[in-house]
BAPA-519634 format. One record per residue (C-alpha): residue number from 0; residue in three letters; chain; z, y, x. Coordinates in Angstrom, 3 decimals. Layout:
% residues N
NODE,NUM,ALA,A,Z,Y,X
...
//
This chain:
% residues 397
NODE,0,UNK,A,149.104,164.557,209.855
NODE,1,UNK,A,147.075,161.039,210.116
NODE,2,UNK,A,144.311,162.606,211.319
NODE,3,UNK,A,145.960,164.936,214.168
NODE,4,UNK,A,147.497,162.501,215.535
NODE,5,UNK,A,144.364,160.231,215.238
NODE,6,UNK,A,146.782,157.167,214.178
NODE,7,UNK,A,146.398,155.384,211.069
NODE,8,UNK,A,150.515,154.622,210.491
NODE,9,UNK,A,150.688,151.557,209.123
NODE,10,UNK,A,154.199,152.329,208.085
NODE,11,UNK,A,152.674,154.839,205.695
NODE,12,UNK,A,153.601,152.389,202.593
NODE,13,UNK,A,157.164,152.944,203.158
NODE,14,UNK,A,157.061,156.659,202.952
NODE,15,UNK,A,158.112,157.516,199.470
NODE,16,UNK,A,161.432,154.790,200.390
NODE,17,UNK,A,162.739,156.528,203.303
NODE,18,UNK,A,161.682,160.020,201.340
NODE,19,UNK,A,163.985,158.720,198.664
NODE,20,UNK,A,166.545,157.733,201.191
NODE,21,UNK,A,167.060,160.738,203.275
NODE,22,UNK,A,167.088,162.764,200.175
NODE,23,UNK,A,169.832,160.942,198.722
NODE,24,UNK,A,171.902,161.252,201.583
NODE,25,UNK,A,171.129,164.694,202.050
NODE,26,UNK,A,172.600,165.482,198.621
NODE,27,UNK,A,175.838,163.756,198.613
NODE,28,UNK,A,176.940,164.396,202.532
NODE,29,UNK,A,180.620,163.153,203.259
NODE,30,UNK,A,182.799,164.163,206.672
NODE,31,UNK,A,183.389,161.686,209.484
NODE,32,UNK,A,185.951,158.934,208.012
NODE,33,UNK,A,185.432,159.949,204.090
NODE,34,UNK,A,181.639,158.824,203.833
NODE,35,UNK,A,183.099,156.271,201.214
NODE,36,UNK,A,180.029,156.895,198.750
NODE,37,UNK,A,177.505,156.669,201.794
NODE,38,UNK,A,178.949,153.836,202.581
NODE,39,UNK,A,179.218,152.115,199.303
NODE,40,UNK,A,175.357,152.847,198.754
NODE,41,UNK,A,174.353,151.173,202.354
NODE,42,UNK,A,176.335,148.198,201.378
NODE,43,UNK,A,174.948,147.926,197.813
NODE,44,UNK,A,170.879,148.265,199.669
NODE,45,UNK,A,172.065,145.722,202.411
NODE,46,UNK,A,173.289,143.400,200.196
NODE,47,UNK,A,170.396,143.642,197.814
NODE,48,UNK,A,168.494,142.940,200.935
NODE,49,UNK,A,170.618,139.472,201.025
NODE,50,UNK,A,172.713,140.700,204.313
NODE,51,UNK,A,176.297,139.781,205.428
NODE,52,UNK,A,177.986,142.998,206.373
NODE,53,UNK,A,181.782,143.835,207.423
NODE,54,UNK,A,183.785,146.865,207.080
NODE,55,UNK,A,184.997,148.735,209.755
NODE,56,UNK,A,187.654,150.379,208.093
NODE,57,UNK,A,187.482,152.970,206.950
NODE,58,UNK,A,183.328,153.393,206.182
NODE,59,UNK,A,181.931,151.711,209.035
NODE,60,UNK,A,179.569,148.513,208.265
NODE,61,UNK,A,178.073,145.610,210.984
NODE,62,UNK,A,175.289,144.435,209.416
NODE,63,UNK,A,173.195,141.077,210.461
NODE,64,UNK,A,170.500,139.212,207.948
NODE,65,UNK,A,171.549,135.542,207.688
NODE,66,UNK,A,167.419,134.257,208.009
NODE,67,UNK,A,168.138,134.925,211.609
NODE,68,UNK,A,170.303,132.065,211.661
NODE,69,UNK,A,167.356,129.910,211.562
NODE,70,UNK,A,165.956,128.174,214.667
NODE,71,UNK,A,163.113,130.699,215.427
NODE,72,UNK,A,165.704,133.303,216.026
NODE,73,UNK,A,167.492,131.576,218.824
NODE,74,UNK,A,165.031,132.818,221.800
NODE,75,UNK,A,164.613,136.502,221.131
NODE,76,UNK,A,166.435,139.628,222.440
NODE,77,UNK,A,169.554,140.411,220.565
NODE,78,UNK,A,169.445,143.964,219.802
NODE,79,UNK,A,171.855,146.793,218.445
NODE,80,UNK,A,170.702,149.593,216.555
NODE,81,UNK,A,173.119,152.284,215.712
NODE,82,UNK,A,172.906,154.989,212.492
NODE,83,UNK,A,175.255,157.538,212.293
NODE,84,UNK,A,176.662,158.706,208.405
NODE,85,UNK,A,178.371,161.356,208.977
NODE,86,UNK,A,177.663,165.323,207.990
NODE,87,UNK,A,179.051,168.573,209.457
NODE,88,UNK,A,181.287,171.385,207.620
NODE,89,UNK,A,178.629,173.393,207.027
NODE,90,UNK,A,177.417,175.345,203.853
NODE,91,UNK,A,174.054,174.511,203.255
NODE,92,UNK,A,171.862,177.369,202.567
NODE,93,UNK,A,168.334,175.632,202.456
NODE,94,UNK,A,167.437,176.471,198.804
NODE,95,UNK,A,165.975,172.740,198.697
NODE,96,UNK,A,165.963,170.818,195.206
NODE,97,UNK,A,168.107,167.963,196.776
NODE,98,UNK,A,170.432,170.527,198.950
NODE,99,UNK,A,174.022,169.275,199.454
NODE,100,UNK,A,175.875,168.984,196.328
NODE,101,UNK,A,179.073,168.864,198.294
NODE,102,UNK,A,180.367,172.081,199.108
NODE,103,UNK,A,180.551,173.075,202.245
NODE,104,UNK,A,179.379,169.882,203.833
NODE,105,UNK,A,176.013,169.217,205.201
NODE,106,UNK,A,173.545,166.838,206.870
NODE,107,UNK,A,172.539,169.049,209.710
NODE,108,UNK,A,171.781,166.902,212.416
NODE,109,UNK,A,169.324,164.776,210.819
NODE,110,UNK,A,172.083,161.130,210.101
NODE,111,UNK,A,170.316,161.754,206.401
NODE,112,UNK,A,167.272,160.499,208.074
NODE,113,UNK,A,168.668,158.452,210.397
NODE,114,UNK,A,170.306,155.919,208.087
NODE,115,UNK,A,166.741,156.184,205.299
NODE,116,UNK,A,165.077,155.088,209.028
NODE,117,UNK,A,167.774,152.499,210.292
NODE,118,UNK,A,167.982,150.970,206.300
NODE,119,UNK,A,163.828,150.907,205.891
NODE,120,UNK,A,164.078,148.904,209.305
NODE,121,UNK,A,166.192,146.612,207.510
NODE,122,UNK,A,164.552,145.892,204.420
NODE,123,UNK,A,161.595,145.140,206.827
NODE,124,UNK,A,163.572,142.626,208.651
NODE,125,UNK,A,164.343,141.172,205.464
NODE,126,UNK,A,160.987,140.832,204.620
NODE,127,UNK,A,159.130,139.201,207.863
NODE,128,UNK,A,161.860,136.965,208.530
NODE,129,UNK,A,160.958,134.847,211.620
NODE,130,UNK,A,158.089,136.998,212.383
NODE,131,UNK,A,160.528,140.181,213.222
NODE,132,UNK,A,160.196,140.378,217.079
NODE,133,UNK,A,163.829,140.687,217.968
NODE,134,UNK,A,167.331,139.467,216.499
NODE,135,UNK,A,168.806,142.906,214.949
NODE,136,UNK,A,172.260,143.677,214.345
NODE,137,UNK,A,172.420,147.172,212.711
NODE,138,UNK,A,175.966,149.502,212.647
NODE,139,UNK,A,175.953,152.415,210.514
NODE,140,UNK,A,178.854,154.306,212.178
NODE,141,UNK,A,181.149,156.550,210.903
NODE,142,UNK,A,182.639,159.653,211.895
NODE,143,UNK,A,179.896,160.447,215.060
NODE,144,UNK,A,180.392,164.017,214.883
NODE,145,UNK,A,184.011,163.748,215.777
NODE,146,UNK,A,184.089,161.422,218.667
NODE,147,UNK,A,185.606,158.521,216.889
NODE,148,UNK,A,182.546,156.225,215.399
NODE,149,UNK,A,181.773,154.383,218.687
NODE,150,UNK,A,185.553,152.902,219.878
NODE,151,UNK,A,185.756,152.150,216.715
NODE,152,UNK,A,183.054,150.076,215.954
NODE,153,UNK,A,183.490,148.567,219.354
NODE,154,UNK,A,186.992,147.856,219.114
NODE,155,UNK,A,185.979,145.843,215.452
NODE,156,UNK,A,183.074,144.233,217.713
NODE,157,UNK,A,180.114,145.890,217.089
NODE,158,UNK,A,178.796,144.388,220.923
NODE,159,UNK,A,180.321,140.813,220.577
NODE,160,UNK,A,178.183,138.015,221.097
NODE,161,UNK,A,176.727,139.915,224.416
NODE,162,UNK,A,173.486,141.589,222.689
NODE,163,UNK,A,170.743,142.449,225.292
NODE,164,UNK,A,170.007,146.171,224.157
NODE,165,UNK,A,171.469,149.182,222.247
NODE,166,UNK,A,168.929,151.543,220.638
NODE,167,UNK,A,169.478,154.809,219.461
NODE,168,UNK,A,167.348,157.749,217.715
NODE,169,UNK,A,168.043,161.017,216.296
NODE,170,UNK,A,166.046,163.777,215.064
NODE,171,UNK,A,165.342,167.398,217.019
NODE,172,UNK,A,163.570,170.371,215.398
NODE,173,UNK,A,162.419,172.240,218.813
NODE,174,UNK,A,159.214,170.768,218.825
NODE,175,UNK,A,156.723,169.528,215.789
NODE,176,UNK,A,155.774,166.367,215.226
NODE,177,UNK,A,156.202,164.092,218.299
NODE,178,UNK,A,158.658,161.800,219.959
NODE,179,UNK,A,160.469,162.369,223.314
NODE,180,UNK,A,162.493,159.836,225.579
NODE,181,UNK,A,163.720,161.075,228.508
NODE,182,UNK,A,163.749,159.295,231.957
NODE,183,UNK,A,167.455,158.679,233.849
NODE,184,UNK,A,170.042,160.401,232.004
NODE,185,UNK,A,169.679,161.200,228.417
NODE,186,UNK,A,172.580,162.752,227.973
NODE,187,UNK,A,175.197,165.714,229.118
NODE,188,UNK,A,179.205,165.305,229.917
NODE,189,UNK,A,180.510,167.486,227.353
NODE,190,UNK,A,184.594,168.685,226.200
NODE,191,UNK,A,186.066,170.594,224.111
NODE,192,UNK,A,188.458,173.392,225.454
NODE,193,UNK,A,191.248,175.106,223.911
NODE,194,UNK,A,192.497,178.221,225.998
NODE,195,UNK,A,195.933,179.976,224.966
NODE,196,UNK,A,196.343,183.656,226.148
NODE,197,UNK,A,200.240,184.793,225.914
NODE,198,UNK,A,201.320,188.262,225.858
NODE,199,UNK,A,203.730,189.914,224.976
NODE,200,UNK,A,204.365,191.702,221.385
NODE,201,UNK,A,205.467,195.106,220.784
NODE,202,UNK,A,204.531,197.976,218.729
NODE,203,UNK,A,201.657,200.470,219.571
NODE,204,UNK,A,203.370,203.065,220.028
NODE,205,UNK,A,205.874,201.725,223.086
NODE,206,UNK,A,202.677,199.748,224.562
NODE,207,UNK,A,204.436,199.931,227.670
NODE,208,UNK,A,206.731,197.367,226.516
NODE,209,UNK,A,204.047,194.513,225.307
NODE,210,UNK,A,201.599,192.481,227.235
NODE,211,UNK,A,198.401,192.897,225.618
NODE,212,UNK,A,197.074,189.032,225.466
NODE,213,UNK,A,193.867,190.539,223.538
NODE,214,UNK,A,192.413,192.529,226.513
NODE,215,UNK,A,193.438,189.952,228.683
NODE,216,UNK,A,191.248,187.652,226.341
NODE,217,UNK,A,188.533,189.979,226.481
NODE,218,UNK,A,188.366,189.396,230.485
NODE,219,UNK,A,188.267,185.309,230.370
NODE,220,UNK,A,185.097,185.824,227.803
NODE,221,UNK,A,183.658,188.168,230.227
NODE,222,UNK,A,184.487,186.185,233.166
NODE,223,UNK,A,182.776,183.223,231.198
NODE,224,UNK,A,179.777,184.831,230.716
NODE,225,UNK,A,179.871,186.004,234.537
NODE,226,UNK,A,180.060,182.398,235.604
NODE,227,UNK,A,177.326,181.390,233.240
NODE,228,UNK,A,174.760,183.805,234.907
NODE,229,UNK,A,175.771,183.239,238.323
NODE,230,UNK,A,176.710,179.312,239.073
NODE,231,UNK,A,173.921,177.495,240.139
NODE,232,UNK,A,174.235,173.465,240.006
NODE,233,UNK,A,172.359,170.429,240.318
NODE,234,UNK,A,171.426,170.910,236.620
NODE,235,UNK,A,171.840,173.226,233.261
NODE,236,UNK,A,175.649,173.520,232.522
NODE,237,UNK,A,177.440,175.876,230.454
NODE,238,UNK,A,180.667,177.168,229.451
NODE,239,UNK,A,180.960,178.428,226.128
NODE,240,UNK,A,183.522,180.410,223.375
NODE,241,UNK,A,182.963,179.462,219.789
NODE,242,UNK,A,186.135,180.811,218.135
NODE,243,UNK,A,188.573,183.689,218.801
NODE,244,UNK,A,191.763,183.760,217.054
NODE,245,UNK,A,194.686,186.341,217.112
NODE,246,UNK,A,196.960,189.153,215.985
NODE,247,UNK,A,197.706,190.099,212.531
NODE,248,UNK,A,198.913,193.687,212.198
NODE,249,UNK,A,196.518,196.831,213.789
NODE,250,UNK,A,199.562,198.745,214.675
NODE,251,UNK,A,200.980,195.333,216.849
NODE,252,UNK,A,200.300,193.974,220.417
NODE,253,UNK,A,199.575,190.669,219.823
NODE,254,UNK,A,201.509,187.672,222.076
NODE,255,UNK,A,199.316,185.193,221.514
NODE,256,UNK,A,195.170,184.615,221.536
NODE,257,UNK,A,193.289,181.297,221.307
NODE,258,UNK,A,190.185,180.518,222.374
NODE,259,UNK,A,188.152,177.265,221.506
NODE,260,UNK,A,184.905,176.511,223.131
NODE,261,UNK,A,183.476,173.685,225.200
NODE,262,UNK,A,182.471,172.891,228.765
NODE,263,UNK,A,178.677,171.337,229.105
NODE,264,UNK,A,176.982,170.121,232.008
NODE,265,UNK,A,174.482,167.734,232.631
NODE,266,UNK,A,175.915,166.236,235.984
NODE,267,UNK,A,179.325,165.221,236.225
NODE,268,UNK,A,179.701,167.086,239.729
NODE,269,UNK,A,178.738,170.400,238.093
NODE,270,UNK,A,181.247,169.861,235.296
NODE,271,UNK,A,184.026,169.176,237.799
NODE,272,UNK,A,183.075,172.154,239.630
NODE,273,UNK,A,183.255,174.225,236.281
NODE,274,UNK,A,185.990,173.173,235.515
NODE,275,UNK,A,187.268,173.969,238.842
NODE,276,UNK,A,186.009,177.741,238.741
NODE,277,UNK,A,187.375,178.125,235.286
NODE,278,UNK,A,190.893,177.154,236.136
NODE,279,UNK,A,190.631,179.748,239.251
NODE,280,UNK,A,189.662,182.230,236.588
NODE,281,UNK,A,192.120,181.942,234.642
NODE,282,UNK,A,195.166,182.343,237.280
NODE,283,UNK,A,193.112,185.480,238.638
NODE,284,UNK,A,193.298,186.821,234.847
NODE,285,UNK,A,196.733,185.791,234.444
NODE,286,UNK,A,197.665,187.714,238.185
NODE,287,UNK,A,195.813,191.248,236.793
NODE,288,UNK,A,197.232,190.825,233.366
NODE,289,UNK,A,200.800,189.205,233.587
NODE,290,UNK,A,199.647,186.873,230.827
NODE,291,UNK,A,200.273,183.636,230.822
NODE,292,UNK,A,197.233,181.350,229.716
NODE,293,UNK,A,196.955,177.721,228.990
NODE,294,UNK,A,193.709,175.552,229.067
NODE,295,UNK,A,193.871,172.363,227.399
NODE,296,UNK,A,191.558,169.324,226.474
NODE,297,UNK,A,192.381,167.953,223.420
NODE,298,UNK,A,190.094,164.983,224.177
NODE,299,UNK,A,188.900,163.076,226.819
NODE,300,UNK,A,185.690,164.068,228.176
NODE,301,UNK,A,182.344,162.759,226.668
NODE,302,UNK,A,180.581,160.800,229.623
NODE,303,UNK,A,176.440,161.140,230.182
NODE,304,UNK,A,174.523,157.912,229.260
NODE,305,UNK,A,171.427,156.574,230.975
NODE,306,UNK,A,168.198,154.799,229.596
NODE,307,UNK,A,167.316,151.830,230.908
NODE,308,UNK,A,163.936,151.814,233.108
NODE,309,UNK,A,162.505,148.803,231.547
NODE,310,UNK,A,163.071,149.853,228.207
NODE,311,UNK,A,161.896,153.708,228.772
NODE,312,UNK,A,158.682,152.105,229.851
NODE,313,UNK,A,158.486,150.261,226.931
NODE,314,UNK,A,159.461,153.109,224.296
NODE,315,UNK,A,156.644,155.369,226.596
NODE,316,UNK,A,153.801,152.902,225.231
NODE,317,UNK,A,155.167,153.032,222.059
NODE,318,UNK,A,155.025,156.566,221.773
NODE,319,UNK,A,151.452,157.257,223.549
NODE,320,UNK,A,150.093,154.652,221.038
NODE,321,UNK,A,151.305,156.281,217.894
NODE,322,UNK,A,151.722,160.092,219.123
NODE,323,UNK,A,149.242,160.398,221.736
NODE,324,UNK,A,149.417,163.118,223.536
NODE,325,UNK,A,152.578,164.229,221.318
NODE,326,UNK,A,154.614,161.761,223.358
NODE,327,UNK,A,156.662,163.293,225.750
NODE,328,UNK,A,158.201,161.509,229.405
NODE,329,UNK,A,160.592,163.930,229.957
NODE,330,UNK,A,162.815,164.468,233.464
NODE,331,UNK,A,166.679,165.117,233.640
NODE,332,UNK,A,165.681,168.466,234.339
NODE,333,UNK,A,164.651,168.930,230.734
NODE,334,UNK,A,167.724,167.219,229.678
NODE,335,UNK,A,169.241,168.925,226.263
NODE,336,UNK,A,172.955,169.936,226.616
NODE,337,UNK,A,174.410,167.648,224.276
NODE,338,UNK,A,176.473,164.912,224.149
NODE,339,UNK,A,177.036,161.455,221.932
NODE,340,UNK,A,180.064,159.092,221.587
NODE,341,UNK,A,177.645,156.416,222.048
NODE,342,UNK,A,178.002,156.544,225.495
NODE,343,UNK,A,180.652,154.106,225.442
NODE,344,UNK,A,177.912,151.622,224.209
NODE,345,UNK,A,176.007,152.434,227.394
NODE,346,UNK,A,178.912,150.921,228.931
NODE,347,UNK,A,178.639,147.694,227.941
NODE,348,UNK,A,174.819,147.002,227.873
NODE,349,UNK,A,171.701,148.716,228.669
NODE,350,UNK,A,170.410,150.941,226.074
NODE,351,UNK,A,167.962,153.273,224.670
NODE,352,UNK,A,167.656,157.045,223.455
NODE,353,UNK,A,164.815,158.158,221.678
NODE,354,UNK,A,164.188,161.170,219.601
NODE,355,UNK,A,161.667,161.958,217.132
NODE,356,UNK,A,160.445,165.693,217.046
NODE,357,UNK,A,160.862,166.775,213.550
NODE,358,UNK,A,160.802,170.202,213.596
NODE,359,UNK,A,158.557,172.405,210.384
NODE,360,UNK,A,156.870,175.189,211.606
NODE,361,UNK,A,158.213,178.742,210.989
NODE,362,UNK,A,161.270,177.112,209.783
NODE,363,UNK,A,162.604,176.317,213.218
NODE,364,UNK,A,166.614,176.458,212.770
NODE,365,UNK,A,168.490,174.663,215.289
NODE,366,UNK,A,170.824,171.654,215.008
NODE,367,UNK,A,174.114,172.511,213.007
NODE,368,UNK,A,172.582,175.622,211.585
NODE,369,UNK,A,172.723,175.840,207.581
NODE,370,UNK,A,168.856,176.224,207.216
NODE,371,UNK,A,168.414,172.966,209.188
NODE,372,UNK,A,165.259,170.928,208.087
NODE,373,UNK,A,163.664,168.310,209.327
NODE,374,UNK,A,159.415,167.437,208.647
NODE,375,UNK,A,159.821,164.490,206.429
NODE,376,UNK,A,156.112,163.282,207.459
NODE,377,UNK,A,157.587,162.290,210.485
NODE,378,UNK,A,159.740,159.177,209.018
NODE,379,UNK,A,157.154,156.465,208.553
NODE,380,UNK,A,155.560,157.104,212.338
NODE,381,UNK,A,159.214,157.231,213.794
NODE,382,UNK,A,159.985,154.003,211.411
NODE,383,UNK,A,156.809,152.647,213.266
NODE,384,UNK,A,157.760,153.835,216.598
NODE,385,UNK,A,161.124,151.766,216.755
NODE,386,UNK,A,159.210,148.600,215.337
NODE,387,UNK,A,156.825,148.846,218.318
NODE,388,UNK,A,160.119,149.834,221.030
NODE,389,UNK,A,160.819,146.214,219.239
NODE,390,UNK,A,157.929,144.173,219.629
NODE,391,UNK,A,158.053,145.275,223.200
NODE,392,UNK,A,161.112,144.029,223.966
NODE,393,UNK,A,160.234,141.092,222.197
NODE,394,UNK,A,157.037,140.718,224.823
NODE,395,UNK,A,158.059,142.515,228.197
NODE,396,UNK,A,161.325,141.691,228.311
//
């Protein structure tokens, strides 16, 4: 891999660590707000490392190295990087020897890598000392996949002491070997959506008598699917059905169908204009059918995040000097649909989003998929990659 990128990674003699790393999370995955093991392992490395680290109850750990008390700390950028623990609910069907061990839980969005990256970074920090470009303050946050890490560390002060920069990374299996940072927005407003469809039981046979919520279901899926094709915004948006539940008996009109799905779009204009359509859609459906539907947002809407200018331009000449022409500067108008609770850290200071193209030929299964893999050759040159997003900081900004 050396060779096709033409980079000699000098990171290479920390490959077998974060190898070891990502597999061990990989094998023992834990659900947002029960990664007690994952988190018990992070604080036993850390603290072999010699760092001071606090609980953010229940998993979630602030971590700072105590050499950066010392006087040659006190000029540099004070920078946050953030690892996410968590796994999905997902059965893993890779066949690898260090699969998930946990049933029906899996690291399928790459935080198995994330945390071998964010802890390598660490030990490195430990080991420089006053030579590390930046002062680093690392969270390894809980319960990402769920909305709750970021408020959470926030709210137990992960941002106190007004730190310059934010950095994030994940993971994405689209492309092979590369890195990616995207300029403007790096990220999509995002919901989920519950939508309840009330009928009317009866029995079959005296249909006249029920309201048939499942055909009047049918029509909002439909009528989704319509508005996907034909609703042009400012930018890729979607609204889609993940789950359909209802009825019980064959012979029975069912009163009651739920729908769960989300809303998706990379402007907040086209997601209030969505949302807009889709609430006219429904009262249309409910008119024809004499249903009566619900649409509800459990949540509050996840908001898009930016990257900062100054630091995209710095991440680009990290990434052209370690990936070449396998960097990519990409526009809002490649922007990928999803979403990240670390946009309330975006908030507070200005931040960075890169992502490291890990993806194994022929095995290309998306994010949250049970075959999920990521190329583990990638680790040491995305390791690299964040040092020298550092070390630019430390001299352009």
């Amino acid at each position: 891999m050396a060779e096709r990128l033409n980079y000699q990674c000098k990171f290479e003699k920390y490959k077998e660590e974060l190898i070891r790393l990502r597999r061990h999370f990989h094998r023992h995955p834990e659900l947002g707000l029960q990664e007690f093991e994952t988190s018990a392992f992070i604080q036993e490395y850390l603290g072999k490392l010699g760092y001071r680290f606090r609980i953010v109850e229940p998993t979630g750990i602030i971590a700072e190295h105590p050499c950066q008390d010392e006087a040659a700390f006190a000029g540099k950028k004070k920078v946050v990087l953030r690892a996410e623990m968590d796994a999905l609910p997902i059965q893993e069907q890779t066949g690898l020897s260090y699969a998930s061990e946990n049933a029906g839980v899996m690291h399928a969005c790459g935080h198995d890598g994330i945390v071998a990256s964010a802890l390598v970074l660490a030990r490195i920090l430990a080991e420089e000392g006053e030579v590390f470009p930046v002062r680093m303050r690392f969270l390894f946050e809980p319960a990402e996949e769920i909305g709750e890490g970021a408020k959470r560390m926030l709210a137990a002060g992960a941002l106190d002491g007004e730190p310059d920069i934010f950095l994030m990374f994940h993971y994405a299996v689209d492309q092979s070997f590369g890195m990616a940072v995207h300029e403007g927005q790096a990220s999509a407003m995002i919901n989920g959506m519950e939508i309840r469809v009330h009928g009317k039981s009866s029995h079959w046979c005296e249909a006249h008598k029920g309201i048939d919520s499942i055909y009047a279901a049918s029509l909002v899926v439909k009528a989704l699917h319509d508005l996907n094709e034909t609703y042009k915004g400012k930018g890729p948006c979607l609204i889609g059905i993940g789950t359909i539940h209802g009825g019980e008996y064959s012979n029975i009109i069912t009163d009651l169908v739920t729908l769960r799905g989300n809303i998706r779009a990379a402007y907040e204009e086209d997601y209030q204009a969505l949302d807009k359509r889709l609430k006219e859609t429904l009262n249309e459906i409910e008119a024809k059918t004499g249903t009566r539907i619900e649409l509800e947002y459990p949540k509050p809407a996840v908001l898009p995040f930016a990257n900062d200018p100054e630091l995209t331009r710095i991440a680009e000449t990290a990434g052209r000097k370690i990936f070449g022409e396998q960097f990519l500067l990409e526009g809002e108008e490649q922007l990928f649909l999803s979403g990240d609770n670390a946009y309330r850290y975006f908030l507070h200071t200005k931040g960075l989003f890169s992502v490291f193209l890990a993806g194994i030929p022929d095995k290309g299964y998306p994010l949250h998929h049970p075959k999920f893999q990521i190329d583990e050759d990638i680790l040491p040159y995305s390791l690299e990659a964040l040092y020298e997003i550092l070390s630019g900081i430390d001299k352009d900004m």
